[in-house]
Backbone as CSV, one residue per row, in Angstrom:
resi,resn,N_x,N_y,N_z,CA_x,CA_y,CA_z,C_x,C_y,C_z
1,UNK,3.439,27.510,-0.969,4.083,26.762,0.086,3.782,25.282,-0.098
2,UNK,4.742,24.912,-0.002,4.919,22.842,0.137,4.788,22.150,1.557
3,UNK,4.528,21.256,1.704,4.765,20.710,2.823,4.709,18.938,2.803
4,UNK,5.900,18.389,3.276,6.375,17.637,3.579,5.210,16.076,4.322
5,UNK,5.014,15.252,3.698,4.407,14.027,4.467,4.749,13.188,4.762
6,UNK,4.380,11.642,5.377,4.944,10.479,5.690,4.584,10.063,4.529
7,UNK,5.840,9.524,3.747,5.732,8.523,2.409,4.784,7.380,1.971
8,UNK,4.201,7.844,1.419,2.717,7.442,1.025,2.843,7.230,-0.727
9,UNK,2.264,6.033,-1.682,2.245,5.764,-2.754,1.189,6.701,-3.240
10,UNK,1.021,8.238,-3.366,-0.082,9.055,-4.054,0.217,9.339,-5.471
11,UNK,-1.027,7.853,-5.669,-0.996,7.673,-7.424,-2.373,8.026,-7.898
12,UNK,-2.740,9.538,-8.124,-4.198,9.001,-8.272,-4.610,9.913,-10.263
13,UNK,-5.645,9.187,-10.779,-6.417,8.562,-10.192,-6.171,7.170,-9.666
14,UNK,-6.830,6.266,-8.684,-7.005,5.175,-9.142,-8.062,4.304,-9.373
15,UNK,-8.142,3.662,-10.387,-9.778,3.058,-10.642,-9.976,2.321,-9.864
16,UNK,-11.383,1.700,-9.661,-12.189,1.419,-8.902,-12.069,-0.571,-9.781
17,UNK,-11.013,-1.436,-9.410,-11.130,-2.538,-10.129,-11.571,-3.865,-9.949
18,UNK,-12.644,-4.682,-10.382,-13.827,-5.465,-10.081,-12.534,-7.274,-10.551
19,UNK,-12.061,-7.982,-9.703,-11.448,-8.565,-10.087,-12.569,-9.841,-9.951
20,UNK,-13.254,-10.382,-11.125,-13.698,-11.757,-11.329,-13.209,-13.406,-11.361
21,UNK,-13.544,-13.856,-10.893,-13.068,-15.418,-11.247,-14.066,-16.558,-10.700
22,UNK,-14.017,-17.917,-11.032,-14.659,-18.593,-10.830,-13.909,-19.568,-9.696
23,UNK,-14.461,-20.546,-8.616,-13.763,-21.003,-7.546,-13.927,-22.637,-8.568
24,UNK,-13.386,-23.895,-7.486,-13.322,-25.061,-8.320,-14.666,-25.383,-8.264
25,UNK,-15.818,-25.011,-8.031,-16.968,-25.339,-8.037,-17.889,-24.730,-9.302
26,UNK,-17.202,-23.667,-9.246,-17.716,-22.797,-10.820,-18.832,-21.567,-10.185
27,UNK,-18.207,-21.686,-8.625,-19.513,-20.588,-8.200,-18.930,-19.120,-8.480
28,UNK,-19.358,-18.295,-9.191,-18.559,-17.127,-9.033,-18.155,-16.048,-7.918
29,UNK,-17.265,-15.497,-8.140,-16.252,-14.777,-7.577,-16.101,-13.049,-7.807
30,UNK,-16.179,-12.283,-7.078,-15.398,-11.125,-7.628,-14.806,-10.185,-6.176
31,UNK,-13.871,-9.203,-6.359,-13.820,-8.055,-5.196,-12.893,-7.205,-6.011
32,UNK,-13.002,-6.047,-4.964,-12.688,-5.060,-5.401,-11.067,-4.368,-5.019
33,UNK,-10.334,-4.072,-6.144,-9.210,-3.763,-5.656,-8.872,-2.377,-6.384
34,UNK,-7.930,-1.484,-5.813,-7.616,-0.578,-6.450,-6.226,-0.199,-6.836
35,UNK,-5.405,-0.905,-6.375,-4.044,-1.188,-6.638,-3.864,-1.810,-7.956
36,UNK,-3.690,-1.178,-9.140,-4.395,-1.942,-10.419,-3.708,-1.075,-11.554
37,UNK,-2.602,-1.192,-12.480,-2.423,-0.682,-13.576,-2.150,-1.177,-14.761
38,UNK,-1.468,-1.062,-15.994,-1.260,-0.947,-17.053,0.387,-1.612,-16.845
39,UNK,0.442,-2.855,-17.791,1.813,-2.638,-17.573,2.924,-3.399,-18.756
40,UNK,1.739,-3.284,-20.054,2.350,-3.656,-21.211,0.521,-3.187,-22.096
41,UNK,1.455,-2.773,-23.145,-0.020,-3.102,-24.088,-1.046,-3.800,-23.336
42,UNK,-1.317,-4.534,-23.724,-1.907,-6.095,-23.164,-1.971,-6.634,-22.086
43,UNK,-1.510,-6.129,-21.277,-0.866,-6.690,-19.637,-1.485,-5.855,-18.415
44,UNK,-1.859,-6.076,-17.563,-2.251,-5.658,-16.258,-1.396,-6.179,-14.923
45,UNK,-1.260,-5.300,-14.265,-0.437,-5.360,-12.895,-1.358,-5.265,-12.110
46,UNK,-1.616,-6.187,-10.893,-2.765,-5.487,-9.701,-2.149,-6.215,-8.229
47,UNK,-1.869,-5.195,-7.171,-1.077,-5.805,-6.064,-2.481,-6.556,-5.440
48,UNK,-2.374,-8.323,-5.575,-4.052,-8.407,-4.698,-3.445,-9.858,-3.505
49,UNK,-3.645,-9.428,-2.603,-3.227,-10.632,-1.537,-3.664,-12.086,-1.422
50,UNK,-2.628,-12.227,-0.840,-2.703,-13.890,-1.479,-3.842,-14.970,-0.411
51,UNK,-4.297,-14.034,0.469,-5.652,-14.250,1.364,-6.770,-14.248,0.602
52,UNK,-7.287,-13.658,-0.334,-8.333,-13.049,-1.077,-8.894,-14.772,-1.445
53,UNK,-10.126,-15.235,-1.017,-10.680,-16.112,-2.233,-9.924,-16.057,-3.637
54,UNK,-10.539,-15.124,-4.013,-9.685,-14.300,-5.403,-8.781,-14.882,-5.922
55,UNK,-7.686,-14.717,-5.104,-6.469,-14.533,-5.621,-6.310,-16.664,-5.581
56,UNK,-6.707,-16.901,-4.852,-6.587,-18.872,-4.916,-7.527,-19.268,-6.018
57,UNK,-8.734,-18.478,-6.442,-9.205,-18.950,-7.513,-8.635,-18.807,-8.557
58,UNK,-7.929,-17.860,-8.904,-7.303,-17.703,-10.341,-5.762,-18.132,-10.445
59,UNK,-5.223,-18.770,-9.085,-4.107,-19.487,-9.053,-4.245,-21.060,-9.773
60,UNK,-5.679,-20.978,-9.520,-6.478,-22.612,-9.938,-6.631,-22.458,-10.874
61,UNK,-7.621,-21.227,-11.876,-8.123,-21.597,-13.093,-7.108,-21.027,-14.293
62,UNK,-6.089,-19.790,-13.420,-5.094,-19.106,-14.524,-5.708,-18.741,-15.361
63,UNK,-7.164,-17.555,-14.965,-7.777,-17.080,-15.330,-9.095,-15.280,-14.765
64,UNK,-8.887,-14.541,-14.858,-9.913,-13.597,-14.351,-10.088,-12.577,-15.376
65,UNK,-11.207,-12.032,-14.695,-11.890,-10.549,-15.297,-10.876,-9.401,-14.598
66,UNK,-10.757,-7.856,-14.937,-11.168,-7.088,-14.649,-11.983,-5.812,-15.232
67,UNK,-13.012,-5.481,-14.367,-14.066,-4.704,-14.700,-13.743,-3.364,-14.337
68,UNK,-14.112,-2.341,-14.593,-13.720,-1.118,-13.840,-15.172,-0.439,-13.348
69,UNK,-15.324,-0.651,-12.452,-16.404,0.257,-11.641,-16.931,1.493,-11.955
70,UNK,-18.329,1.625,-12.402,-18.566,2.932,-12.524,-19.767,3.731,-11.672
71,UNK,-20.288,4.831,-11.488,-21.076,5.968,-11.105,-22.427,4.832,-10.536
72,UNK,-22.762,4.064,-11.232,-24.125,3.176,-11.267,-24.339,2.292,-9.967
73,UNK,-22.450,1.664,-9.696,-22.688,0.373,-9.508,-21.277,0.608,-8.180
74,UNK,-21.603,1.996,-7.189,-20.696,2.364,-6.338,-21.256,0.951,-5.175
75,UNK,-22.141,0.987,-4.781,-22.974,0.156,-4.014,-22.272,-1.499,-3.832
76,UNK,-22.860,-1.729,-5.337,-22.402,-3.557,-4.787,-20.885,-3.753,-5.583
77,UNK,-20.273,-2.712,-5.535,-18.656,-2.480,-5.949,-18.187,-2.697,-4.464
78,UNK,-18.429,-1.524,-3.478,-17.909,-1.723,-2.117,-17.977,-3.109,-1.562
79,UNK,-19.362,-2.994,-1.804,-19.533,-4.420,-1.226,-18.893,-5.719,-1.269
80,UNK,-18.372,-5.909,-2.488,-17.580,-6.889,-2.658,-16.040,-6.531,-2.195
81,UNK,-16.007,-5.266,-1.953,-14.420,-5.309,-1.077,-14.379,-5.516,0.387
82,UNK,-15.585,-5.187,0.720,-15.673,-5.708,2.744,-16.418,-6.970,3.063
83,UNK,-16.991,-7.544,1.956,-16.997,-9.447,2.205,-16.406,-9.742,1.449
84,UNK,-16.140,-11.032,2.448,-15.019,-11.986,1.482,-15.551,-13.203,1.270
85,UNK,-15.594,-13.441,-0.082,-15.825,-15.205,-0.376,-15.118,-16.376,0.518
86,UNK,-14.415,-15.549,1.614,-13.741,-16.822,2.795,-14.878,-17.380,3.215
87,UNK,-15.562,-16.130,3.368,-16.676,-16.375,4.525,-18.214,-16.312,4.184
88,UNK,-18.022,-15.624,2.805,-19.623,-15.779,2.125,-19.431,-16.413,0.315
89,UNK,-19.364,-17.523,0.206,-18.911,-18.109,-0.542,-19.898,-17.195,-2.137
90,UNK,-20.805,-17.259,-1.964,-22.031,-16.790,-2.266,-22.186,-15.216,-2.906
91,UNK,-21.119,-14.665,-1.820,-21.290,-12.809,-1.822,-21.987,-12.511,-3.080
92,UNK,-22.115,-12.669,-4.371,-22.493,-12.143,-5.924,-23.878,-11.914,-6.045
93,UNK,-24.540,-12.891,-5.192,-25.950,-12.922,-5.230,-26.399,-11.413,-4.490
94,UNK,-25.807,-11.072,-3.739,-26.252,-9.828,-3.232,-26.067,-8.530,-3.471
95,UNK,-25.546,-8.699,-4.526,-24.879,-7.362,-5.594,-26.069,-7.230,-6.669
96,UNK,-26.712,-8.072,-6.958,-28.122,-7.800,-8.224,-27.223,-8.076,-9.472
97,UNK,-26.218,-8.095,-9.636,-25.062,-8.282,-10.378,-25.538,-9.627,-11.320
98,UNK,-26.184,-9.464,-12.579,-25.884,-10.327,-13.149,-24.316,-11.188,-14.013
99,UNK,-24.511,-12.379,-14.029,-22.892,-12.955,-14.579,-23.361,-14.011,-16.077
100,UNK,-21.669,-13.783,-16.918,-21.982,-14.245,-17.757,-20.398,-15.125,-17.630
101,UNK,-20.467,-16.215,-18.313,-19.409,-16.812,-18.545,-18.371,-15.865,-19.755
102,UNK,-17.425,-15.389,-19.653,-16.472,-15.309,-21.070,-16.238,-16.094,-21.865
103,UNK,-16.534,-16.069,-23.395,-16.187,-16.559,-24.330,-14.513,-17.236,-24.254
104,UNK,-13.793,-16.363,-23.612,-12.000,-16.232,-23.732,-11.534,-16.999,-22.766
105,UNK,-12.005,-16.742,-21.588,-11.351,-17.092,-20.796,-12.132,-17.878,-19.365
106,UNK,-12.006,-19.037,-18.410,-12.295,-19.208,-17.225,-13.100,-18.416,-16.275
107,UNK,-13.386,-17.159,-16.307,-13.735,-16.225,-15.510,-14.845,-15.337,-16.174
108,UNK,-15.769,-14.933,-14.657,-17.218,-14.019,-15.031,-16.857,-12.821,-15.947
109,UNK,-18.078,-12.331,-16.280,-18.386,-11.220,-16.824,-19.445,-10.729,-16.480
110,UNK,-19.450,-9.703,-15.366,-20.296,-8.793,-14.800,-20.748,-8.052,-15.288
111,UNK,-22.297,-8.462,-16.215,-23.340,-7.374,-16.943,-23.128,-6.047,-16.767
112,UNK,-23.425,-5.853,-15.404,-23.443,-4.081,-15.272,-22.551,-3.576,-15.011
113,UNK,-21.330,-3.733,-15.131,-20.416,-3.611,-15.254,-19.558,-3.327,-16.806
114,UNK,-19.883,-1.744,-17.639,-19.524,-1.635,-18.549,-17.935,-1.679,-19.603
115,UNK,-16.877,-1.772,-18.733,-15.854,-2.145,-19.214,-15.402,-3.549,-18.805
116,UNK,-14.975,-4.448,-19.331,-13.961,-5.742,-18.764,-13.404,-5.982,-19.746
117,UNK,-12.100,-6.167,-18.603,-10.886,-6.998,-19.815,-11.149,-8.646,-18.582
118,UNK,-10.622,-9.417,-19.988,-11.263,-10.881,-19.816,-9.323,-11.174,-19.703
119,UNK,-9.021,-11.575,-18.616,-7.459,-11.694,-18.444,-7.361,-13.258,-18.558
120,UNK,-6.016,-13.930,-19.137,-4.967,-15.023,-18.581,-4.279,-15.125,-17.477
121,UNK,-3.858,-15.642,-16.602,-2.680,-15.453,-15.781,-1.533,-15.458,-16.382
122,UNK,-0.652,-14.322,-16.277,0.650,-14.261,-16.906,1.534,-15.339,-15.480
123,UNK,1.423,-14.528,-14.565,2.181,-14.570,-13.522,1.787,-13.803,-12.010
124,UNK,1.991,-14.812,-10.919,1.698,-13.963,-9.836,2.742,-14.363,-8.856
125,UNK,3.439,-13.393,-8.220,4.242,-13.565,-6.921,4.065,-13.350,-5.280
126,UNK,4.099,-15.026,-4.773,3.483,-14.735,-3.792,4.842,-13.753,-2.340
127,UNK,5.587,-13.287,-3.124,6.087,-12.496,-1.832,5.549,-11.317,-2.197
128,UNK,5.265,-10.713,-3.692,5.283,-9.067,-3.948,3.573,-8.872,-3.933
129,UNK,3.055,-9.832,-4.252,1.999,-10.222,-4.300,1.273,-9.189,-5.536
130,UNK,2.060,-9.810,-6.732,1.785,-8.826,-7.801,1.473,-10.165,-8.701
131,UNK,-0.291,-9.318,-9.185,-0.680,-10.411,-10.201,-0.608,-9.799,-11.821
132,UNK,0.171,-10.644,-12.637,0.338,-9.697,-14.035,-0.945,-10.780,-14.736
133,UNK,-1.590,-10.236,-15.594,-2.603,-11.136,-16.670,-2.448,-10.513,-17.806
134,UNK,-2.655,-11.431,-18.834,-2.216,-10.816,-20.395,-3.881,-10.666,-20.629
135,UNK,-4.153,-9.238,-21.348,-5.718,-9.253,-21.760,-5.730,-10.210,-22.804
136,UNK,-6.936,-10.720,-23.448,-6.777,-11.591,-24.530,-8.257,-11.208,-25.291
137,UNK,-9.259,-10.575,-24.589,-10.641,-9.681,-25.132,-10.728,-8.729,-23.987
138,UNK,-11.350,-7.633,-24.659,-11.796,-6.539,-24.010,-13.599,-6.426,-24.725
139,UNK,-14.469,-6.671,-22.788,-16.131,-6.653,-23.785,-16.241,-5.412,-23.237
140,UNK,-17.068,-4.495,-23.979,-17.417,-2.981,-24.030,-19.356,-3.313,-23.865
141,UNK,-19.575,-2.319,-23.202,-21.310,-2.067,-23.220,-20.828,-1.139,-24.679
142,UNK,-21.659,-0.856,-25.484,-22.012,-0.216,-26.420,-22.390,1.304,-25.691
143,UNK,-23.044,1.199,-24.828,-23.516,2.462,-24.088,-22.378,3.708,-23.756
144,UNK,-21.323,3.117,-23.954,-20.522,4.074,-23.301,-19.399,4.365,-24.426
145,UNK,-19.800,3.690,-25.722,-18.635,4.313,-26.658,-19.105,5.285,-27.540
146,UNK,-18.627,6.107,-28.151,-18.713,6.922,-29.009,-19.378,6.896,-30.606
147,UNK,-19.349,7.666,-31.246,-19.989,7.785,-32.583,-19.086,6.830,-33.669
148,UNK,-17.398,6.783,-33.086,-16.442,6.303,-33.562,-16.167,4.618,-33.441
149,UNK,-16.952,4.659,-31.862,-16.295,3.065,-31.488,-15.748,3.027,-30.242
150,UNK,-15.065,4.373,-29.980,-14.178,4.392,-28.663,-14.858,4.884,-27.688
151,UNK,-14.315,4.478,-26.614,-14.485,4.799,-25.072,-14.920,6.299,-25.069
152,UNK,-15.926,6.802,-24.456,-16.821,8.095,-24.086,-16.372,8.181,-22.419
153,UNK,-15.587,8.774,-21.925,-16.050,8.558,-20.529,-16.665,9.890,-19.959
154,UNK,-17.547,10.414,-20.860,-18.835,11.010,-20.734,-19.733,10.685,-20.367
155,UNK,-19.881,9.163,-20.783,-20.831,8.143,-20.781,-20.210,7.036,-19.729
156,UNK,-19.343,7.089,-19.519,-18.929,5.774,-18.892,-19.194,6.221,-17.384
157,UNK,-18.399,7.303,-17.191,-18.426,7.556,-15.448,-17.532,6.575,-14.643
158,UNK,-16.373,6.007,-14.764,-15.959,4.987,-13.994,-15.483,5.952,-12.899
159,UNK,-15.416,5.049,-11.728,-14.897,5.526,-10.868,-13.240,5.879,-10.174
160,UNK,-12.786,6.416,-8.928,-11.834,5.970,-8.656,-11.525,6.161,-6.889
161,UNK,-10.813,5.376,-6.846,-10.405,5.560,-4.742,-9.644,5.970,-4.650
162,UNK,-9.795,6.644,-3.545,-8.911,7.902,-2.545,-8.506,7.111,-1.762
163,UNK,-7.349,6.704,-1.707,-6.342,6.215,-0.222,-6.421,6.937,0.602
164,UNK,-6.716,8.427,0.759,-6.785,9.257,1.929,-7.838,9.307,2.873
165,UNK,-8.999,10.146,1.942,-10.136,9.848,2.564,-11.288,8.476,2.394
166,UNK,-10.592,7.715,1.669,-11.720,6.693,1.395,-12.706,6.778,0.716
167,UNK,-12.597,7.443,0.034,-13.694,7.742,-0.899,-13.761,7.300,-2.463
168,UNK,-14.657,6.964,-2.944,-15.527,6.844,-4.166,-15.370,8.400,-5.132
169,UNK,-14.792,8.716,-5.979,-14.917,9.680,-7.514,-14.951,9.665,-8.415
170,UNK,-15.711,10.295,-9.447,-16.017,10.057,-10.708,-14.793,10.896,-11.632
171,UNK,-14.590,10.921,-12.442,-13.534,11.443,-13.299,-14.054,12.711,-13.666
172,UNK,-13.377,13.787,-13.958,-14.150,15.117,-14.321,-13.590,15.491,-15.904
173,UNK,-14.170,16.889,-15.696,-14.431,17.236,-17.282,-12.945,16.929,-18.419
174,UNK,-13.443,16.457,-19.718,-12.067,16.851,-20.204,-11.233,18.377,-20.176
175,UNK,-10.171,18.362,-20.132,-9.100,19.456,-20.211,-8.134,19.749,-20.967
176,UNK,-8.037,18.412,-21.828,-7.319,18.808,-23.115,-6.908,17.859,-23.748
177,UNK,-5.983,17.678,-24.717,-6.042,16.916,-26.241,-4.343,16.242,-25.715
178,UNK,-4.466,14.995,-25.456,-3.097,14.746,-25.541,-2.529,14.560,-27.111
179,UNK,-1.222,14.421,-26.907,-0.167,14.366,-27.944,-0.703,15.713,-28.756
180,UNK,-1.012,16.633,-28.643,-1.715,18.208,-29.388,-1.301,19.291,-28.506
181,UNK,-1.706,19.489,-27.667,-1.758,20.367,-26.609,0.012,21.075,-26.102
182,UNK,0.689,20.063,-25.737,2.117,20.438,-25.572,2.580,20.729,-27.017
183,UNK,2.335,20.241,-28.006,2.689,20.779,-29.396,2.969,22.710,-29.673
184,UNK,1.884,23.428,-28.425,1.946,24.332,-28.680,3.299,25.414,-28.008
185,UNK,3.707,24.438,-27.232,4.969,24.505,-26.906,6.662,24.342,-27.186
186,UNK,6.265,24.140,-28.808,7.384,23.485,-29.381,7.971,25.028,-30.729
């Protein structure tokens, strides 16, 4: 049996995404959004409002991080989504969160924070309030890649949010082999 809801965007997973930047002072910046995908090779889409500190800092520097949140770092992840640099200019210091400048680009790089793509501003629209950034480096912890080089998310644990219940989840076991698996169907 099916049943019918009020139209709701249920896209999940969705990750848990750490958006960095620096303000005109150079104090750093980050919060958390989950409205966040893929939308070229190279390219990121993330719906982030045009209220956000955030979103005025990287209108300025045409520049940010995003990090993807993992298992470790549920704590001062939230945290940076229910203060806002409106009002605590500061918020980073209270995350334990160490920061590093990017080589690439204008914007932090959050140590414990094992994935970041180091973004450009492609483009942002302030009616749809859709920010596109072209990646230009991706820094990896070593900790979480493989024997090969690549991404383990055995090791990684990133997270993701539930629009429903509000909640924090970790990704579960693998289940199968893409581009292989439907093969056996052919």
């Amino acid at each position: 049996m099916r049943k019918n809801v009020k139209p709701k965007a249920y896209i999940y997973p969705l990750p848990v995404l750490i958006i960095g930047t620096y303000d005109e002072n150079g104090t750093p910046d980050a919060m958390n959004a989950a409205w966040g995908t893929v939308c070229d090779t190279a390219q990121v889409s993330i719906c982030l409002s045009a209220t956000h500190k955030t979103v005025k800092n990287l209108l300025k520097t045409k520049a940010f991080t995003v990090a993807i949140a993992d298992d470790k770092n549920v704590i001062p992840a939230d945290y940076v989504g229910v203060v806002s640099a409106n009002n605590v200019p500061d918020k980073l210091t209270k995350t334990g969160w160490h920061i590093q400048k990017s080589e690439f680009v204008n914007a932090p790089i959050i140590q414990e924070l094992p994935l970041v793509l180091e973004c450009k501003l492609v483009s942002y629209d302030m009616q749809t309030e859709i920010c596109i950034g072209e990646v230009v480096n991706v820094s990896i912890d070593d900790g979480i890649l493989d024997e090969k080089g690549k991404i383990d998310l055995t090791k990684f644990k990133p997270i993701c949010y539930d629009t429903d219940g509000h909640g924090y989840y970790t990704l579960g076991e693998k289940v199968g082999q893409a581009f292989y698996d439907g093969l056996k169907l052919k």
